[in-house]
mmJSON file of the N, C-alpha and C atoms, coordinates in Angstrom:
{"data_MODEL":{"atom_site":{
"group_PDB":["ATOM","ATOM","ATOM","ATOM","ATOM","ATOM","ATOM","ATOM","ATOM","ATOM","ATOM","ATOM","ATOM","ATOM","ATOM","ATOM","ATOM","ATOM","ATOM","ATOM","ATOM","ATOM","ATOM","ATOM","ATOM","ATOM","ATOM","ATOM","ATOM","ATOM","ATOM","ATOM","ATOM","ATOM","ATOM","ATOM","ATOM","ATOM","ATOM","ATOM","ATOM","ATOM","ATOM","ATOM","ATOM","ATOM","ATOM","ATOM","ATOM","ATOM","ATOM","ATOM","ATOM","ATOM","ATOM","ATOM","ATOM","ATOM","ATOM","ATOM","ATOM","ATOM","ATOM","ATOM","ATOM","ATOM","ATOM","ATOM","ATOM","ATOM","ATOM","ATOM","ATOM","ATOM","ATOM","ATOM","ATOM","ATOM","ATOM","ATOM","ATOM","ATOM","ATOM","ATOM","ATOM","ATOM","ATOM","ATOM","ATOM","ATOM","ATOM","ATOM","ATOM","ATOM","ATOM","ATOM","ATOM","ATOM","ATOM","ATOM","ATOM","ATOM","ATOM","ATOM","ATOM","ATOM","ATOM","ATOM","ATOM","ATOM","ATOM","ATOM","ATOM","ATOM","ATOM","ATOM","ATOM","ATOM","ATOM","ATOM","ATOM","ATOM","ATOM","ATOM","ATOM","ATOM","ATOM","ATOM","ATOM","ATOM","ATOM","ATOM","ATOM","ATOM","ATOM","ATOM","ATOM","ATOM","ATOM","ATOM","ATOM","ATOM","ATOM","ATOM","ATOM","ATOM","ATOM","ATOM","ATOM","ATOM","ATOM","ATOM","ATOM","ATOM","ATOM","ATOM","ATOM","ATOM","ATOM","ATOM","ATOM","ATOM","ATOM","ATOM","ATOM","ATOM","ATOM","ATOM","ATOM","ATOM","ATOM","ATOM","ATOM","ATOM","ATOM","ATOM","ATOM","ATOM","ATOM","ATOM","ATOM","ATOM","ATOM","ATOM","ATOM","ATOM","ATOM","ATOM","ATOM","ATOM","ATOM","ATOM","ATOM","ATOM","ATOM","ATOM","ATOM","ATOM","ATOM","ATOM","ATOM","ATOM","ATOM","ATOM","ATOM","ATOM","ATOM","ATOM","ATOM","ATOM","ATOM","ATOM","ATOM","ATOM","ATOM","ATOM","ATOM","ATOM","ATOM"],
"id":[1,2,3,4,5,6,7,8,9,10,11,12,13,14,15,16,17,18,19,20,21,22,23,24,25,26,27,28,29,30,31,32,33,34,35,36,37,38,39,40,41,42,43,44,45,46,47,48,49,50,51,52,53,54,55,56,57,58,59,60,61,62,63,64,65,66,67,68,69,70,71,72,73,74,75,76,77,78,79,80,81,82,83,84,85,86,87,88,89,90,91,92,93,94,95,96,97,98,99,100,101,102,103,104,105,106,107,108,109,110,111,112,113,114,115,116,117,118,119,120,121,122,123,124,125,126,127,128,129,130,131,132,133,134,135,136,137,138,139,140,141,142,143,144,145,146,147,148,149,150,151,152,153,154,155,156,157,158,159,160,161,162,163,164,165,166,167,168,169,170,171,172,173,174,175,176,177,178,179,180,181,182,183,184,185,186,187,188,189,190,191,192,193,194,195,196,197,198,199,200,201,202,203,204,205,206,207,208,209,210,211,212,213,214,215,216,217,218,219],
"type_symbol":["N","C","C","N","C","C","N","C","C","N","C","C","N","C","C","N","C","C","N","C","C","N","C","C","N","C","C","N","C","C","N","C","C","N","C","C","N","C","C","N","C","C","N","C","C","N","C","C","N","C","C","N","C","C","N","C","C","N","C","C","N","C","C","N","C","C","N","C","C","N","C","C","N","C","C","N","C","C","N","C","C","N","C","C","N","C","C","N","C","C","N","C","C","N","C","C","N","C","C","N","C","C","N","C","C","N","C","C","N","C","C","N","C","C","N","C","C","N","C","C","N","C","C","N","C","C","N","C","C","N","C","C","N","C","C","N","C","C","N","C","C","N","C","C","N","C","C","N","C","C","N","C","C","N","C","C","N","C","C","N","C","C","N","C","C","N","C","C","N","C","C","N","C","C","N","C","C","N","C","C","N","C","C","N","C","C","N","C","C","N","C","C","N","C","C","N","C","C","N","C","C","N","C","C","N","C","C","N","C","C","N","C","C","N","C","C","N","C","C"],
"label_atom_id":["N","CA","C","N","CA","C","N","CA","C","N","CA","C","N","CA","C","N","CA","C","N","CA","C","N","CA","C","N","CA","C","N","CA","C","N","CA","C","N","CA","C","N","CA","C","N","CA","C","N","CA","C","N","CA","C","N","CA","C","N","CA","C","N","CA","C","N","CA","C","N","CA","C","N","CA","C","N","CA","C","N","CA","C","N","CA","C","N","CA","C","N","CA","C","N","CA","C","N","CA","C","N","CA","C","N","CA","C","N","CA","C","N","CA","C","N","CA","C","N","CA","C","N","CA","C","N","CA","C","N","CA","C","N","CA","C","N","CA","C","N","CA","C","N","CA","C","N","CA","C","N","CA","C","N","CA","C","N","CA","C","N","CA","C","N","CA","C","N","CA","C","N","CA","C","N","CA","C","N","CA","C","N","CA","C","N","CA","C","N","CA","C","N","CA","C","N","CA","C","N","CA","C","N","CA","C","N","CA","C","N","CA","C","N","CA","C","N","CA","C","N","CA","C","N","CA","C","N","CA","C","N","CA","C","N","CA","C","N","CA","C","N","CA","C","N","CA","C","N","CA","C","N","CA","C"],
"label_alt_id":[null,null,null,null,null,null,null,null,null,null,null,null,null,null,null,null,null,null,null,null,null,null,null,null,null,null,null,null,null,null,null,null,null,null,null,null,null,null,null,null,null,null,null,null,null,null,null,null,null,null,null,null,null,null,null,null,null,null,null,null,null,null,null,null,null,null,null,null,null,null,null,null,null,null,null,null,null,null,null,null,null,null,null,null,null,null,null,null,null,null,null,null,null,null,null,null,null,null,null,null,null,null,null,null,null,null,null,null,null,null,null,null,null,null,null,null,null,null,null,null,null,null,null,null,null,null,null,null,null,null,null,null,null,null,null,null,null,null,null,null,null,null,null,null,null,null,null,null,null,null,null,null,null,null,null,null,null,null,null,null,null,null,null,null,null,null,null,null,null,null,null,null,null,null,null,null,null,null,null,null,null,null,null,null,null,null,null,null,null,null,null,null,null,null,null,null,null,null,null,null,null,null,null,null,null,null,null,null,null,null,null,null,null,null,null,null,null,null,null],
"label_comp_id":["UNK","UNK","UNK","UNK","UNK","UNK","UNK","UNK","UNK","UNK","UNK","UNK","UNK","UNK","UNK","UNK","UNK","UNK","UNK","UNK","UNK","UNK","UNK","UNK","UNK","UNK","UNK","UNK","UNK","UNK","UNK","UNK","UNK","UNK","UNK","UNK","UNK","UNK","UNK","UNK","UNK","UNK","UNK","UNK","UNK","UNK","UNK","UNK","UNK","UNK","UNK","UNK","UNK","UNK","UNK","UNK","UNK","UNK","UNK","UNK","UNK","UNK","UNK","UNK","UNK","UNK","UNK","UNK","UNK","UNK","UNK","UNK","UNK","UNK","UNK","UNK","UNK","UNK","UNK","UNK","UNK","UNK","UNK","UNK","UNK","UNK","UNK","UNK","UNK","UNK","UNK","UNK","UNK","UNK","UNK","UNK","UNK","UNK","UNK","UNK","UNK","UNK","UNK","UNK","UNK","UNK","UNK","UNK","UNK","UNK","UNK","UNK","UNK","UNK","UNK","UNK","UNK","UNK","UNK","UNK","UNK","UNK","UNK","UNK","UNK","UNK","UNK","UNK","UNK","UNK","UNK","UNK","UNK","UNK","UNK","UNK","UNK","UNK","UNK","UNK","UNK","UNK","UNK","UNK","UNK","UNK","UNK","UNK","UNK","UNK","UNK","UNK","UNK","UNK","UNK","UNK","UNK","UNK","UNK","UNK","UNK","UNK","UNK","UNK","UNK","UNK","UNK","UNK","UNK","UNK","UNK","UNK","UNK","UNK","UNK","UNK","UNK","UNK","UNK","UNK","UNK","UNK","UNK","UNK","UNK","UNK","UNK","UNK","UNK","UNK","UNK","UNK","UNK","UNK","UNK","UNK","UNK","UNK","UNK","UNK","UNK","UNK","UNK","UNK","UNK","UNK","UNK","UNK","UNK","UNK","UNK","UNK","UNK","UNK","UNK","UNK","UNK","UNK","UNK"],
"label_asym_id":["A","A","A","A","A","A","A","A","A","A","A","A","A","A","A","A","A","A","A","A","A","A","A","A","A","A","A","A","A","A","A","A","A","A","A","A","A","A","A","A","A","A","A","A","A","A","A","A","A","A","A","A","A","A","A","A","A","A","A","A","A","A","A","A","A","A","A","A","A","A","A","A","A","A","A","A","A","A","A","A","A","A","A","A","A","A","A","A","A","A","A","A","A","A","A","A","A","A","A","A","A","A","A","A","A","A","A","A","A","A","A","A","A","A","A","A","A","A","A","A","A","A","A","A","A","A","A","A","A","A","A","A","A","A","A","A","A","A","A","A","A","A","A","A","A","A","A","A","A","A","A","A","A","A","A","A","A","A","A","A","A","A","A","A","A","A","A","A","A","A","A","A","A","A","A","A","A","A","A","A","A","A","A","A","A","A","A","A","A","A","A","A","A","A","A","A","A","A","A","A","A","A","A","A","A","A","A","A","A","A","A","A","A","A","A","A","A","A","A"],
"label_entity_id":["1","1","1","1","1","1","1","1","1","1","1","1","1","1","1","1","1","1","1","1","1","1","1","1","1","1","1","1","1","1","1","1","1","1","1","1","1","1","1","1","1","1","1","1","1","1","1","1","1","1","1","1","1","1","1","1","1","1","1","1","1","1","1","1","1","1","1","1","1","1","1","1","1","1","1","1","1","1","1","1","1","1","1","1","1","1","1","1","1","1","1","1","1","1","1","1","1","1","1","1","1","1","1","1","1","1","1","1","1","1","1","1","1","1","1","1","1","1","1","1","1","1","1","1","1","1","1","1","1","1","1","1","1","1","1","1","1","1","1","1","1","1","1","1","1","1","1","1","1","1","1","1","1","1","1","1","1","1","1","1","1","1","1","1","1","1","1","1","1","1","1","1","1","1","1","1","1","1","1","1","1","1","1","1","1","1","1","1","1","1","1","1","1","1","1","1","1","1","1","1","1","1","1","1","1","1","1","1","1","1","1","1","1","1","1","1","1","1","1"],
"label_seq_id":[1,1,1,2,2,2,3,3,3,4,4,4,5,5,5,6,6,6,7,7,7,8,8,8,9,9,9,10,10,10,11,11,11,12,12,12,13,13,13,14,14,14,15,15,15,16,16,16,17,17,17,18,18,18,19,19,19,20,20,20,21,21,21,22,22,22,23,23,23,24,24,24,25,25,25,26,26,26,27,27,27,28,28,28,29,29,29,30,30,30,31,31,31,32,32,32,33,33,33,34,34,34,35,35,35,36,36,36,37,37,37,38,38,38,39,39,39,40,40,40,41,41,41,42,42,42,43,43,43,44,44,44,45,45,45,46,46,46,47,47,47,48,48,48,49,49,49,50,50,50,51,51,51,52,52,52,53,53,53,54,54,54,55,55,55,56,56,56,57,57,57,58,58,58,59,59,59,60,60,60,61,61,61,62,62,62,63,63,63,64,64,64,65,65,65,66,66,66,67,67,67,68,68,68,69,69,69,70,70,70,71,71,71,72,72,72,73,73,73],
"pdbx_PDB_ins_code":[null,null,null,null,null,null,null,null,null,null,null,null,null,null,null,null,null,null,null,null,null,null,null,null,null,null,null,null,null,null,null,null,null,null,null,null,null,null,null,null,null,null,null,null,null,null,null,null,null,null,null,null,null,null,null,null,null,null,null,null,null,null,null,null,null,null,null,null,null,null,null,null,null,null,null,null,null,null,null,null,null,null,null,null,null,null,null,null,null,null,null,null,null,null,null,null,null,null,null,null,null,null,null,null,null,null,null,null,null,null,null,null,null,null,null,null,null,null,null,null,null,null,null,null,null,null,null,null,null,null,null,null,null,null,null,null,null,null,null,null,null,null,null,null,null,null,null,null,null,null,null,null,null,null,null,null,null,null,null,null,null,null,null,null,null,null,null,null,null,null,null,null,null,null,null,null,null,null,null,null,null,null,null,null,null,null,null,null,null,null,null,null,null,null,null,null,null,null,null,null,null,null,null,null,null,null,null,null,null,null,null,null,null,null,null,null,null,null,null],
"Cartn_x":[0.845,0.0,0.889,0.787,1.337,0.917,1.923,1.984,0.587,0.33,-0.951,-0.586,-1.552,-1.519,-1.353,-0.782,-0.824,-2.348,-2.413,-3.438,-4.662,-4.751,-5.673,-4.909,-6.018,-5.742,-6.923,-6.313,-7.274,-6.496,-7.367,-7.648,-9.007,-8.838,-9.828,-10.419,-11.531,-12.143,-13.312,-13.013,-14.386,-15.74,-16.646,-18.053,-18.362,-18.554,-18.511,-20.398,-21.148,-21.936,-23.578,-22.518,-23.702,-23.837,-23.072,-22.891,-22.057,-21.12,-20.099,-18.95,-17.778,-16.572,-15.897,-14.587,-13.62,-13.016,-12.592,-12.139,-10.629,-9.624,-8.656,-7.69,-6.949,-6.469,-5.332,-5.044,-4.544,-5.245,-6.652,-7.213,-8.499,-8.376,-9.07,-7.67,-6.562,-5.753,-5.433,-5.641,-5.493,-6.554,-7.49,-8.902,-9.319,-8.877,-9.418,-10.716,-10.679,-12.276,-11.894,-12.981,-12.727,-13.706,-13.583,-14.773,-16.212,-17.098,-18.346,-18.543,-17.629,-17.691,-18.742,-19.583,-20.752,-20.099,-20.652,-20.128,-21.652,-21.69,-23.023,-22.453,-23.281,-22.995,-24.066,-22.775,-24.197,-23.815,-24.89,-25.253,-25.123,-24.941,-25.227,-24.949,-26.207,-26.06,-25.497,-24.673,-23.795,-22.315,-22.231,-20.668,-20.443,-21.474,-20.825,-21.664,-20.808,-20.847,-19.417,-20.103,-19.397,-19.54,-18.435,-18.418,-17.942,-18.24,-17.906,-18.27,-17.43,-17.745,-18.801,-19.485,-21.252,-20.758,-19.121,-19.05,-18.403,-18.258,-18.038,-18.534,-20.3,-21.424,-22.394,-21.358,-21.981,-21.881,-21.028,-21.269,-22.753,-22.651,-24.093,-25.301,-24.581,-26.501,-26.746,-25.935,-25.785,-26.402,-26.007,-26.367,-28.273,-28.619,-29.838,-30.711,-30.581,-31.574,-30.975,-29.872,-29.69,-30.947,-30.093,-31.095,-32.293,-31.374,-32.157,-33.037,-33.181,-33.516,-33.133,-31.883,-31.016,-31.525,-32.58,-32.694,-31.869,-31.361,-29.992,-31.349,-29.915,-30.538,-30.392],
"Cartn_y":[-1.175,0.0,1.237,1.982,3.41,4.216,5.144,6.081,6.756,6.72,7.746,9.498,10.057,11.386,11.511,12.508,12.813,13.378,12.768,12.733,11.972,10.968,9.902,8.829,7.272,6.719,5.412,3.993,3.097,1.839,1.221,0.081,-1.184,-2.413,-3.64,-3.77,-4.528,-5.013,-6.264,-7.314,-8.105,-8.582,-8.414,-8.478,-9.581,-10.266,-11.591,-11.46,-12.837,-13.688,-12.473,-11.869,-10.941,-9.931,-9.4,-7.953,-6.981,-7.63,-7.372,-7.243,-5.945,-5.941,-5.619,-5.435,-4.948,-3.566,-2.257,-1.422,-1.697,-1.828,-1.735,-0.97,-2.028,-1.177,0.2,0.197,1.615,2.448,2.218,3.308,3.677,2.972,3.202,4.443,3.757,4.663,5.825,5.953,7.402,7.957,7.787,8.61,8.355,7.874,7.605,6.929,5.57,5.261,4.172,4.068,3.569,2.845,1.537,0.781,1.592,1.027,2.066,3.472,3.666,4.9,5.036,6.21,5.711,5.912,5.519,5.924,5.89,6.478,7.068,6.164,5.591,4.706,5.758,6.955,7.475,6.842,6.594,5.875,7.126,6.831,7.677,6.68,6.586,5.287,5.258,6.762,6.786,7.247,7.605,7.515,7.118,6.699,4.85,5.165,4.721,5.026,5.512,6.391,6.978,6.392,6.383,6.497,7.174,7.989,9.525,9.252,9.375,9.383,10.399,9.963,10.786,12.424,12.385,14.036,14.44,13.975,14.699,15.643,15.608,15.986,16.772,17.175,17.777,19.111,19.806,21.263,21.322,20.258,20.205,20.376,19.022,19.027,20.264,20.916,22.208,23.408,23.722,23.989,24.055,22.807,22.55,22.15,21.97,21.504,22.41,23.512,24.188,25.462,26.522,27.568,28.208,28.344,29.069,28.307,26.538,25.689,26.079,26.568,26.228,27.641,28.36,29.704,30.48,31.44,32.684,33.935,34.073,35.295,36.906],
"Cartn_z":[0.0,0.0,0.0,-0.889,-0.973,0.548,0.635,1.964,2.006,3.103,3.098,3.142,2.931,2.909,4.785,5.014,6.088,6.62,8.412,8.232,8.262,7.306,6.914,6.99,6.914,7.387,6.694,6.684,6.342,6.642,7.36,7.883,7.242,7.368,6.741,8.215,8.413,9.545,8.661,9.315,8.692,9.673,8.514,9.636,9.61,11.182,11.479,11.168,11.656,11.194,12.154,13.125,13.913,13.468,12.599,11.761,12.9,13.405,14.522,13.729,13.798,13.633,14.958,14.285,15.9,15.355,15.909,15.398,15.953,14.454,15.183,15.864,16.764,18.169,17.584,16.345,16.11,16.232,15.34,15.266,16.42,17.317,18.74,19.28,19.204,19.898,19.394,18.4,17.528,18.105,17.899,17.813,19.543,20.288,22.206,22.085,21.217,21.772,22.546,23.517,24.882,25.043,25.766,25.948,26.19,26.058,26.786,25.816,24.76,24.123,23.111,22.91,21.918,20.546,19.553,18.422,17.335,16.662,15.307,14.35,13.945,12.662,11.433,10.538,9.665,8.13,7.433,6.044,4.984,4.083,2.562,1.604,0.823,-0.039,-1.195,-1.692,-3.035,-2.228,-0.267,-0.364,0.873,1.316,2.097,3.641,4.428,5.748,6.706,7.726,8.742,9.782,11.129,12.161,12.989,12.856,14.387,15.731,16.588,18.118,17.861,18.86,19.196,19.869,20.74,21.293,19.918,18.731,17.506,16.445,17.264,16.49,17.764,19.081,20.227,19.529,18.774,18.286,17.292,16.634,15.335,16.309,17.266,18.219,18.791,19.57,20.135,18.758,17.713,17.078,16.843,16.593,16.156,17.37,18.243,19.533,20.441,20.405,21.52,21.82,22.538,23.09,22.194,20.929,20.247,18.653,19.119,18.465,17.032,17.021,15.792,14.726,15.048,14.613,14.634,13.665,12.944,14.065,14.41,15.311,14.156],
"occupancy":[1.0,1.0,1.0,1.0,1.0,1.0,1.0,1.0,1.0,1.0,1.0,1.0,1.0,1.0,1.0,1.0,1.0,1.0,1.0,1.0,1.0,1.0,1.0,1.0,1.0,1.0,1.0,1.0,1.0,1.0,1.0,1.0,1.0,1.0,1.0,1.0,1.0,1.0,1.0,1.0,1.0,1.0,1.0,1.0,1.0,1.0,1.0,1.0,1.0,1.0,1.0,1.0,1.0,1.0,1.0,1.0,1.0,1.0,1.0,1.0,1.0,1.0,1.0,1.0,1.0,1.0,1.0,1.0,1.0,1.0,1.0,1.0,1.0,1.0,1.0,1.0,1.0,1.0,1.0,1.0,1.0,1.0,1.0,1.0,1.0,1.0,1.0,1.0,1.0,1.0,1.0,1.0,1.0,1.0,1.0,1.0,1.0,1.0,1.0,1.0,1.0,1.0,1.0,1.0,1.0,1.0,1.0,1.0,1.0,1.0,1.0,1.0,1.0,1.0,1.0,1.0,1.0,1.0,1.0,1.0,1.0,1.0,1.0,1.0,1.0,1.0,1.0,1.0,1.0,1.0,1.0,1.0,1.0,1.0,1.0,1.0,1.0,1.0,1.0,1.0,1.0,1.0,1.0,1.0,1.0,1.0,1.0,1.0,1.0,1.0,1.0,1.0,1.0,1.0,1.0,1.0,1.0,1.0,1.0,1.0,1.0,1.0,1.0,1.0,1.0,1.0,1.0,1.0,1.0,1.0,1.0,1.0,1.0,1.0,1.0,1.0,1.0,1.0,1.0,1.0,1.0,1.0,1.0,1.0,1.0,1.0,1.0,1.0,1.0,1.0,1.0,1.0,1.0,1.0,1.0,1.0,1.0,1.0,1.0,1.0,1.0,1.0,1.0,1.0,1.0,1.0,1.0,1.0,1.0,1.0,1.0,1.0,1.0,1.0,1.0,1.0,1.0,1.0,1.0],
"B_iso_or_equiv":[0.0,0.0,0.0,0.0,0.0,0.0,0.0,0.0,0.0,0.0,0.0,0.0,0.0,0.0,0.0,0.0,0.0,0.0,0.0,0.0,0.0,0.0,0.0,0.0,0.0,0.0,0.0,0.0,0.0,0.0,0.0,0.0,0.0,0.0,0.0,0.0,0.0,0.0,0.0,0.0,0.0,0.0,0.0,0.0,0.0,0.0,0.0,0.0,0.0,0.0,0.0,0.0,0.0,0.0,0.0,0.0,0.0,0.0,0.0,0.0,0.0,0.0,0.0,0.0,0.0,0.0,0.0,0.0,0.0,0.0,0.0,0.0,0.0,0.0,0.0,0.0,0.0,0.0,0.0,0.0,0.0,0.0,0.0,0.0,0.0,0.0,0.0,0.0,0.0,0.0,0.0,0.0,0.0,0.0,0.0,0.0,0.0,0.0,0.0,0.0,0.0,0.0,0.0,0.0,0.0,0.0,0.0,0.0,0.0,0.0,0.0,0.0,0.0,0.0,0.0,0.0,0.0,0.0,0.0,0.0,0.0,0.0,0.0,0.0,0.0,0.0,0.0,0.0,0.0,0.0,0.0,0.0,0.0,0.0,0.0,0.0,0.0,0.0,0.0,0.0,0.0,0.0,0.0,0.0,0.0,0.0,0.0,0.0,0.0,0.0,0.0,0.0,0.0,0.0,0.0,0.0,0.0,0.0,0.0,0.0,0.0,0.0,0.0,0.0,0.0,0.0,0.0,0.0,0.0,0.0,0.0,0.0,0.0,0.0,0.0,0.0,0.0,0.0,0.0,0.0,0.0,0.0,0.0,0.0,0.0,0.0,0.0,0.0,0.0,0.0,0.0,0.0,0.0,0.0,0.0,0.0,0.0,0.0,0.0,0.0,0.0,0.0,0.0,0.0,0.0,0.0,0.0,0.0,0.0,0.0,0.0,0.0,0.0,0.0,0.0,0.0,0.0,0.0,0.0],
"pdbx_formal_charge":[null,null,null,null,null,null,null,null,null,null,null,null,null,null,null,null,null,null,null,null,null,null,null,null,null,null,null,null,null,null,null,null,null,null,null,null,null,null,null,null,null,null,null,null,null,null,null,null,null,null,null,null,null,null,null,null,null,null,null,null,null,null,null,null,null,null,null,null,null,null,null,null,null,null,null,null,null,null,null,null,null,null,null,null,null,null,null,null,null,null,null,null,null,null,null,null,null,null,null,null,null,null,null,null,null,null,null,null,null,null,null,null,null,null,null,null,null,null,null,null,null,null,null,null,null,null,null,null,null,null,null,null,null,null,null,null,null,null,null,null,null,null,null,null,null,null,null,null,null,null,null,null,null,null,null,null,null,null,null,null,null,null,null,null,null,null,null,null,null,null,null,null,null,null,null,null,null,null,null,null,null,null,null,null,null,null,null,null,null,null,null,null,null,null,null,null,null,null,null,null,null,null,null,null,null,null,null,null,null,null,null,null,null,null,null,null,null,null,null],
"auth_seq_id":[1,1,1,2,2,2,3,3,3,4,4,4,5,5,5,6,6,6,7,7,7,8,8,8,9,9,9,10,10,10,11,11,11,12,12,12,13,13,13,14,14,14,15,15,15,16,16,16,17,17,17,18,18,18,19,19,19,20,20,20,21,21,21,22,22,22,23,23,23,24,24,24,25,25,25,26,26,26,27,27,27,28,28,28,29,29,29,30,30,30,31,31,31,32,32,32,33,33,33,34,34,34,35,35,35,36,36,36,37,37,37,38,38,38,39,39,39,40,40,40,41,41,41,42,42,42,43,43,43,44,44,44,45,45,45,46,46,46,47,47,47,48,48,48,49,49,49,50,50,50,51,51,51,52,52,52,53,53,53,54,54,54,55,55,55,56,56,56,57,57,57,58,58,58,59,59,59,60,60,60,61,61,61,62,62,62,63,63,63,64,64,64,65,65,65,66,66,66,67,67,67,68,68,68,69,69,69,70,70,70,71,71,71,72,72,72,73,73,73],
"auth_comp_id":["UNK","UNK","UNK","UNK","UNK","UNK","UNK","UNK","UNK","UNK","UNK","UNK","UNK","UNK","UNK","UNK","UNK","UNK","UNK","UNK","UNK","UNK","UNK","UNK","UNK","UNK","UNK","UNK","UNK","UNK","UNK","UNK","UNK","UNK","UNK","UNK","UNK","UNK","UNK","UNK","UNK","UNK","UNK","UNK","UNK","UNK","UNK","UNK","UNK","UNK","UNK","UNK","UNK","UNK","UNK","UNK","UNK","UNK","UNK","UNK","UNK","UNK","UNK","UNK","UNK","UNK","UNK","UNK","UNK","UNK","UNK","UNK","UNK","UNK","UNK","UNK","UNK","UNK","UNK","UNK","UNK","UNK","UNK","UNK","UNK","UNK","UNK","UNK","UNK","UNK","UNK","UNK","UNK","UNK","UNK","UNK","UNK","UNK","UNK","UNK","UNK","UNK","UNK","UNK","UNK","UNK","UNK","UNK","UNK","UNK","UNK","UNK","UNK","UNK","UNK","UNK","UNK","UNK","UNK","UNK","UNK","UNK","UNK","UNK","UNK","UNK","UNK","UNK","UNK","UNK","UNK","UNK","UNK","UNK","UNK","UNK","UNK","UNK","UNK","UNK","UNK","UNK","UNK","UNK","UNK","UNK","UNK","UNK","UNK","UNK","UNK","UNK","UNK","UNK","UNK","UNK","UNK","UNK","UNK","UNK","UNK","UNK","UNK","UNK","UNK","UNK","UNK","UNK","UNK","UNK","UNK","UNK","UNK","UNK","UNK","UNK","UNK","UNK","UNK","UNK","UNK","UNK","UNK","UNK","UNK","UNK","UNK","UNK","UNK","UNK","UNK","UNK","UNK","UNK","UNK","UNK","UNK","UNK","UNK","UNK","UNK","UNK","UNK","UNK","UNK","UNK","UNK","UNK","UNK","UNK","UNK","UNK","UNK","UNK","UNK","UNK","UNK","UNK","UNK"],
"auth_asym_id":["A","A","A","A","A","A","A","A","A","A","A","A","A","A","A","A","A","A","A","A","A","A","A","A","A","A","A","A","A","A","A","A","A","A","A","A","A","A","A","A","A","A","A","A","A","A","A","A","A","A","A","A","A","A","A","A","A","A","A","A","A","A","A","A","A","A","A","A","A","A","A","A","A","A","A","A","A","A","A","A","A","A","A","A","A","A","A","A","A","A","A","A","A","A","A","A","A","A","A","A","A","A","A","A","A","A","A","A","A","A","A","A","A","A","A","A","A","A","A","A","A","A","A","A","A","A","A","A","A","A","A","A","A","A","A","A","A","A","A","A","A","A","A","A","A","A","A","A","A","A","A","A","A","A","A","A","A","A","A","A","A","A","A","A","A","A","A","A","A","A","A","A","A","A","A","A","A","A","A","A","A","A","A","A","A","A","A","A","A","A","A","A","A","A","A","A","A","A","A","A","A","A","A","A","A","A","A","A","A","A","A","A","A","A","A","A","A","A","A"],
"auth_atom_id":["N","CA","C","N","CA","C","N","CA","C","N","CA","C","N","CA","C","N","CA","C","N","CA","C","N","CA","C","N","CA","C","N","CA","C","N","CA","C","N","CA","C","N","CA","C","N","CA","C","N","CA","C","N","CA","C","N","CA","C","N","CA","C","N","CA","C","N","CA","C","N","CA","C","N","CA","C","N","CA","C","N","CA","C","N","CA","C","N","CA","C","N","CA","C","N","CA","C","N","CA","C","N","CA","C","N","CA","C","N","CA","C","N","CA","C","N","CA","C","N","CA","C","N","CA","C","N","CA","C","N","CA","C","N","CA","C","N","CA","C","N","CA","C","N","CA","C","N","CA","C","N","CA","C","N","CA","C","N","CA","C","N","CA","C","N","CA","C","N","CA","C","N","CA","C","N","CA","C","N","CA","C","N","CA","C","N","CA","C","N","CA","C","N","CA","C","N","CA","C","N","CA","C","N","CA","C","N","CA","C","N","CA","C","N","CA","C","N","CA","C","N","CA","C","N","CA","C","N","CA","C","N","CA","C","N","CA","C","N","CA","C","N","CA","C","N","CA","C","N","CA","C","N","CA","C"],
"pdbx_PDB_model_num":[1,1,1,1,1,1,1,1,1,1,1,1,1,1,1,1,1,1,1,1,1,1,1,1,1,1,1,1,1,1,1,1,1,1,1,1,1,1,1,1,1,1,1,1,1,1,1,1,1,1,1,1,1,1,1,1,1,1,1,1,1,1,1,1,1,1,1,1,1,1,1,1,1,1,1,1,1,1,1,1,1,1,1,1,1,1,1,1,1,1,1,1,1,1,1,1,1,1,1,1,1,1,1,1,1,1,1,1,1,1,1,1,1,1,1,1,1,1,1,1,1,1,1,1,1,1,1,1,1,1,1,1,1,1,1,1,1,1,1,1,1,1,1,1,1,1,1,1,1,1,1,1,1,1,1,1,1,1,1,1,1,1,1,1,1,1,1,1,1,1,1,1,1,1,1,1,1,1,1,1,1,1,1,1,1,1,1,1,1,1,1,1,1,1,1,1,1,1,1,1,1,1,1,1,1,1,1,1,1,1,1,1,1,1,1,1,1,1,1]
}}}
């Protein structure tokens, strides 16, 4: 595999028979996910799927469900 861009990063994982993978232990340790950690599984059906830790999307939620229910003042 050619060098990655700095930065990024890719890893294989295979989905066992429960629709269970393992994230691997590099990229737990890069990114701090920790047992018990939530993570968003989001879909787009022409460019795949994401997984963002759930405090990755605390500025969006804040945004749209905060004080001013996401209304431009």
């Amino acid at each position: 595999m050619k060098d990655m861009p700095e930065g990024k990063y890719a890893w294989t994982v295979t989905v066992g028979e429960k629709g269970q993978f393992v994230i691997p232990k590099q990229a737990r340790e890069l990114f701090g996910i920790r047992p018990g950690d939530t993570l968003l599984l989001l879909g787009d059906e022409e460019k795949g799927l994401a997984l963002p830790r759930k405090a990755a999307l605390s500025a969006l939620m804040e945004y749209i469900f905060g004080e001013n229910g996401g209304e431009q003042a």
